[in-house]
C-alpha positions as CSV (number, residue, x, y, z in Angstrom):
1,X,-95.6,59.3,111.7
2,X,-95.1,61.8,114.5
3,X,-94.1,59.4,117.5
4,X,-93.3,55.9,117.3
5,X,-91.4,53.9,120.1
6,X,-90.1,50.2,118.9
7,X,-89.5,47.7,122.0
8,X,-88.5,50.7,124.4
9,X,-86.7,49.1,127.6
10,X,-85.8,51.0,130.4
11,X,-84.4,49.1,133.4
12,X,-83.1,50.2,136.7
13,X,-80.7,48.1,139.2
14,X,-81.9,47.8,142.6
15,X,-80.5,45.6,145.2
16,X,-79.1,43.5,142.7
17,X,-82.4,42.7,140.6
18,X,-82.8,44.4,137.5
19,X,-86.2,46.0,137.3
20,X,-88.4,47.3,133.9
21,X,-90.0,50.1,134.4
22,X,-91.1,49.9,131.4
23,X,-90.7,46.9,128.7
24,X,-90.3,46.2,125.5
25,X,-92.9,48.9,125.0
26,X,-94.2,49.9,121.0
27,X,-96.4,52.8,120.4
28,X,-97.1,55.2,117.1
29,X,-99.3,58.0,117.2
30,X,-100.1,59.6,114.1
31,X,-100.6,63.6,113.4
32,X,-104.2,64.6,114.6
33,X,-103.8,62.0,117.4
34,X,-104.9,61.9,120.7
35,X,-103.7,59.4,122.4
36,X,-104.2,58.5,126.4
37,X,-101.9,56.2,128.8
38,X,-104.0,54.7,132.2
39,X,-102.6,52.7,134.9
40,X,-101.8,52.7,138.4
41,X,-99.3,54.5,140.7
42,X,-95.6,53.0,139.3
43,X,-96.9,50.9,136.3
44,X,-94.2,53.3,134.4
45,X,-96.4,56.1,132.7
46,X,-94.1,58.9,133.6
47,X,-91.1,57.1,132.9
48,X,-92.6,56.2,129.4
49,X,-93.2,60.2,128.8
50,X,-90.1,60.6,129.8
51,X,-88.4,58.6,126.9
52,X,-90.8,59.8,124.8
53,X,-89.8,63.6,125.4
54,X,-86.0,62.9,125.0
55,X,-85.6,63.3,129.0
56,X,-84.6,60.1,129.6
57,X,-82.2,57.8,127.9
58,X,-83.9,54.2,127.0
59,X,-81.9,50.7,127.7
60,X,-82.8,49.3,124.5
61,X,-85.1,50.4,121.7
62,X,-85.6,53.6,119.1
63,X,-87.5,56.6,120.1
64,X,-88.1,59.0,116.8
65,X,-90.6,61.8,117.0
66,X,-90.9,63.6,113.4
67,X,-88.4,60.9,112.0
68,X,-85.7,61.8,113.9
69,X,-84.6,59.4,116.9
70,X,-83.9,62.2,119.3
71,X,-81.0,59.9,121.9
72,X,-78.9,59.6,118.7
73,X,-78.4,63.6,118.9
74,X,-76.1,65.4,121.5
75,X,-77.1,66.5,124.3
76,X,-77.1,70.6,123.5
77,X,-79.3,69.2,120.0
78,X,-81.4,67.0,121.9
79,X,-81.9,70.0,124.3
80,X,-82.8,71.7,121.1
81,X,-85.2,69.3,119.5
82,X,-87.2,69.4,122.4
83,X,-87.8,72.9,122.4
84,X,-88.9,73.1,119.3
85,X,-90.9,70.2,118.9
86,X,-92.3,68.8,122.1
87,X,-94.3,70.6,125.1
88,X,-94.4,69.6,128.2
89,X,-97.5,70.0,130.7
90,X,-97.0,68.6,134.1
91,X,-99.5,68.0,137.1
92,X,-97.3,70.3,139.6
93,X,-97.3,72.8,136.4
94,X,-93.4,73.6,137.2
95,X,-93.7,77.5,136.5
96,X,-90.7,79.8,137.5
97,X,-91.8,81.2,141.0
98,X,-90.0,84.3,140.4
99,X,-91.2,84.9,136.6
100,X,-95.1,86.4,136.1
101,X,-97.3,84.9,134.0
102,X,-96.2,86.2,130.6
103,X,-92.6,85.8,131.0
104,X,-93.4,82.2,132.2
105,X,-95.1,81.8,128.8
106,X,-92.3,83.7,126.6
107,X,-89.5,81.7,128.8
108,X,-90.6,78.4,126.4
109,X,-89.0,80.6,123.4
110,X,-85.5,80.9,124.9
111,X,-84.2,77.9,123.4
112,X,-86.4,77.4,120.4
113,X,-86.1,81.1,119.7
114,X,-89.1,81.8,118.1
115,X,-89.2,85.0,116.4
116,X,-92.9,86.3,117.5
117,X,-92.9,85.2,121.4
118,X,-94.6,88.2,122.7
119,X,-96.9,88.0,120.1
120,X,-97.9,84.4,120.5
121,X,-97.9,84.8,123.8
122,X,-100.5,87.2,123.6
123,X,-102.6,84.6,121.5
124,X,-102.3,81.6,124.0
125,X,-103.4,84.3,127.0
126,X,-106.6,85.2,125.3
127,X,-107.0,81.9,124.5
128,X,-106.7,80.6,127.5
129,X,-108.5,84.0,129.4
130,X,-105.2,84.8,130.8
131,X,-104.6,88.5,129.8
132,X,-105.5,90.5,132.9
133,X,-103.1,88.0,134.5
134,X,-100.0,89.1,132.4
135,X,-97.8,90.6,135.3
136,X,-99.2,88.4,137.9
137,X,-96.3,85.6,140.0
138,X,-97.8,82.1,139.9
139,X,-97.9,82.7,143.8
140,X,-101.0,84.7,143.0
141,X,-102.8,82.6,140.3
142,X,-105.3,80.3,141.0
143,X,-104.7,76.7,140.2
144,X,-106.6,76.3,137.6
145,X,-104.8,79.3,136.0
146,X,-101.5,78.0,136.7
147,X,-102.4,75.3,134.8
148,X,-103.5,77.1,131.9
149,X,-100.4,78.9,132.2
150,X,-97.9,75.5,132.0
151,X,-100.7,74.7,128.7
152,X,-100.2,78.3,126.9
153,X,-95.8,77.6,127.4
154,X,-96.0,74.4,126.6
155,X,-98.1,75.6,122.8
156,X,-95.5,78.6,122.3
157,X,-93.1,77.2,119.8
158,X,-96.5,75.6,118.3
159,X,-94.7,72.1,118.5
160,X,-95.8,68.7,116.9
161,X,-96.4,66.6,120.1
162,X,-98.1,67.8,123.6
163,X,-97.0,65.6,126.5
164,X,-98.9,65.9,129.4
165,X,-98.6,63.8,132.9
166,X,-101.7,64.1,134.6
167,X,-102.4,67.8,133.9
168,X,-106.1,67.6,135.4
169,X,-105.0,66.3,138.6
170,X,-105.4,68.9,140.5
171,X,-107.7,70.9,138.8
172,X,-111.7,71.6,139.3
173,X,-113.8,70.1,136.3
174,X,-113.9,73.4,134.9
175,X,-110.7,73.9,134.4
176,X,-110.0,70.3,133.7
177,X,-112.6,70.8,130.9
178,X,-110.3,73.8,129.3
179,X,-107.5,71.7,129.5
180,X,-108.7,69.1,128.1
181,X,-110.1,70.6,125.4
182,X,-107.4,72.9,124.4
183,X,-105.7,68.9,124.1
184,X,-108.1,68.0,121.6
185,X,-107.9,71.1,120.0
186,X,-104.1,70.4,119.7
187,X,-104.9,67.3,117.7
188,X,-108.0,68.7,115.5
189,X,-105.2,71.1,114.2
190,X,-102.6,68.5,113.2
191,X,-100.6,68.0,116.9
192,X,-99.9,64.5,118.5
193,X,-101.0,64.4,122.0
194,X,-100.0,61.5,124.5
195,X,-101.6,61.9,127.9
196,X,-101.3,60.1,130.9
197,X,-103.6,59.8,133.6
198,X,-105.5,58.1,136.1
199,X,-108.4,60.1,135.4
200,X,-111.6,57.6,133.0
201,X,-112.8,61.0,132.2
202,X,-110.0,62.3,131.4
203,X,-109.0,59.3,128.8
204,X,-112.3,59.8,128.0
205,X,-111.3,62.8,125.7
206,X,-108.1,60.4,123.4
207,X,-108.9,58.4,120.2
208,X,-106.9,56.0,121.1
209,X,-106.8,54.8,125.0
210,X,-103.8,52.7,126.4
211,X,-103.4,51.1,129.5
212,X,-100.3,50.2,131.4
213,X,-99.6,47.6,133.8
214,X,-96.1,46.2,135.4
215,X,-94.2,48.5,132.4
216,X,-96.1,46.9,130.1
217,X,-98.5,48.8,127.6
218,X,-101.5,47.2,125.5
219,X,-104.6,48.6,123.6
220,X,-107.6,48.9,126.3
C-alpha cells in the first residue's frame, strides 16, 4: 500500500465551535493508482492533501505513505520524507520567480539530493517540450509551460505519490491534456496519484473517483 489514511480528523476552533474540515476520513490508494477527489469550494480537498503530504498535522487519525506514518517523524525527517517521496503540483504552480526554468526543476533535488539532477532534469524537459526554455524566468513562460514546469519538479526525485490540487485550473485543454496525461502516465509506471479537482473531465482521467462533501469523503 502506498497511501492509506485511517479516520483522519482535522478540526479548527473558530468562535468557540469546533469545526472538521475534514472527518473521520479513510482512503488507500494502491501503486499504479490514480485516484481523484471532487467537491466544492471548502468541502476540505486541500486540507486533506495537505495531511496526506505531511504539511499539515492531523487531530486524530494515522497518515502512512510507503508504511511509514510520516507526523511520527521530526520535523527535519518529515521535511526529508517528503522530498523524496511525494511531489507536489499546485494550481498557482509556486515556482521561484527569481530561478529559470531548469534550476526551478533541479531546486526539487536540494533536499532529496538526488545524485543525477541535471541529468533528469534534462529528461523531464524533453518530456515535457521544455528544453529551448531552460534559461527562461517563469515571468516569461506561458502558463501552460509553467505548469509543466511545477509537473517536471514535482517527478525529479521520481517519487512514489504525485499530489496535485487542481493543476488544470488554469490551463487551456491542451495543456490540461499533457498534464493530465503525464498523471496517468505516473501511475501506468507504478506511482500513486491523488488529484483534486473541480474539473468532471479532469476526474475523468482517475480509476478511482471520490467525492467530498462537509469534510466528509465517500466513493462517487
Amino acid at each position: 500500500m502506498t497511501l492509506k489514511l485511517e479516520n483522519v480528523t482535522k478540526s479548527y476552533r473558530k468562535a468557540g465551535v469546533d469545526i472538521d474540515a475534514v472527518d473521520t476520513v479513510s482512503l488507500s490508494i494502491q501503486p499504479g493508482e490514480f485516484a481523484s477527489v471532487t467537491g466544492a469550494s471548502g468541502c476540505g480537498k486541500t486540507t486533506l492533501l495537505l495531511l496526506v503530504g505531511g504539511l499539515l498535522h492531523p487531530s486524530s487519525g494515522t497518515v502512512s505513505i510507503c508504511d511509514i506514518e510520516p507526523y511520527g517523524l521530526s520535523s527535519n525527517k518529515r521535511a526529508r520524507f517528503r522530498a523524496e517521496h511525494i511531489g507536489f503540483v499546485f494550481q498557482q504552480f509556486c515556482l521561484i520567480p527569481y530561478l529559470d526554468v531548469r534550476e526551478n526543476i533541479v531546486s526539487a533535488a536540494l533536499a532529496a539530493r538526488h545524485p543525477n539532477a541535471e541529468l533528469r532534469a534534462e529528461e523531464l524537459m524533453e518530456q515535457f517540450n521544455l528544453s529551448d526554455r531552460a534559461k527562461h524566468l517563469a515571468e516569461e513562460l506561458s502558463t501552460g509551460e509553467r505548469q509543466r514546469t511545477a509537473l517536471a519538479r514535482a517527478m525529479l526525485n521520481k517519487p512514489k505519490v504525485l499530489l496535485a490540487d487542481e493543476p488544470t485550473g488554469n490551463l487551456d485543454d491542451a495543456n490540461a491534456e499533457v498534464v493530465l496525461k503525464a498523471l496517468a502516465g505516473f501511475a501506468g509506471n507504478g506511482g500513486s496519484v491523488l488529484l483534486v479537482t473541480h474539473d468532471a473531465r479532469a476526474a475523468g482521467y482517475a480509476d478511482t473517483t471520490h467525492r467530498m462533501q462537509g469534510g466528509k469523503l465517500s466513493v462517487d
